[in-house]
N, C-alpha and C positions, 0 to 999 in steps of 0.2 A: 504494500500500500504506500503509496506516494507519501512523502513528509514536507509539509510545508516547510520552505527554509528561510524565505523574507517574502513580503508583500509590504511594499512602501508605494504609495501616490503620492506625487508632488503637484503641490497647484503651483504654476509659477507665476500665470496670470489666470486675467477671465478667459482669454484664448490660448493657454499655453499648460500641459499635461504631460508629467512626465509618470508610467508605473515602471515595477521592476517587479518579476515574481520566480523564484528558484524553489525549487522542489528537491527533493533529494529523493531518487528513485533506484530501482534495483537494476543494476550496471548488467546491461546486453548489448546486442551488434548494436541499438538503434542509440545507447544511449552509455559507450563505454566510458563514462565520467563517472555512472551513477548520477548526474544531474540534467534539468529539464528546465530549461529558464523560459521568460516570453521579457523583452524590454522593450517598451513602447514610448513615443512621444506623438501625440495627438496636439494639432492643433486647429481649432474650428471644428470639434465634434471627428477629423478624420486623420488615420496613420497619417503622418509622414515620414517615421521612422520606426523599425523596429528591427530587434534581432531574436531570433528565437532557434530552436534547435527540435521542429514539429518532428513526430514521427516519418520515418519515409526520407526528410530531407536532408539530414545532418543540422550543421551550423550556419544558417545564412541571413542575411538580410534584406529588409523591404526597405528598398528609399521610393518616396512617390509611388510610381508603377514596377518597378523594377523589383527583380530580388537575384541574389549573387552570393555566392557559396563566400563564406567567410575564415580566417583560420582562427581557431578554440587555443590558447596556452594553458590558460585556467579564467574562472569568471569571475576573479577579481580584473581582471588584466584586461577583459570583455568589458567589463560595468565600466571601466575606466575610458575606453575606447568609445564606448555607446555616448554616454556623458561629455566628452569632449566634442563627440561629431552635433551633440544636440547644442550644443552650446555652440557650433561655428553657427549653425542652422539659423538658430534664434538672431545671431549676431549678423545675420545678413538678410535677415527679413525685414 
């Protein structure tokens, strides 16, 4: 059974949503970490960023319409990476 490991929402504004959600799960092909994250930033009600690690796909991520295999070290080093791109994002809108 999956274990929650964080679930954090950030308002940053009225239009600005950042979540994060790590699971701790039982390590197979689809999830040899043992972990299942989803990290989103919504802004206007809609993605425009996210990374997640869904069944099937591996690690990759959604910019806009896009989505593109990503490389996993560990998911501190991920939360780090997400957080910075969200932060170029905001700083150029």
């Amino acid at each position: 059974m999956p274990e929650k490991l964080v679930h954090n929402k950030y308002i940053i504004s009225k239009r600005d949503i950042v979540e994060v959600k790590v699971w701790r799960v039982e390590k197979s092909q689809e999830f040899p970490e043992g972990l299942k994250y989803s990290f989103a930033y919504i802004k206007d009600g809609k993605r425009v960023l996210g990374y997640d690690n869904e069944r099937g796909k591996g690690h990759h991520k959604h910019y806009k319409e896009k989505e593109e295999k990503i490389e996993f070290k560990d998911i501190y080093t991920l939360q780090e990476k997400f957080e910075k791109e969200v932060e170029k994002i905001i700083r150029e809108s």
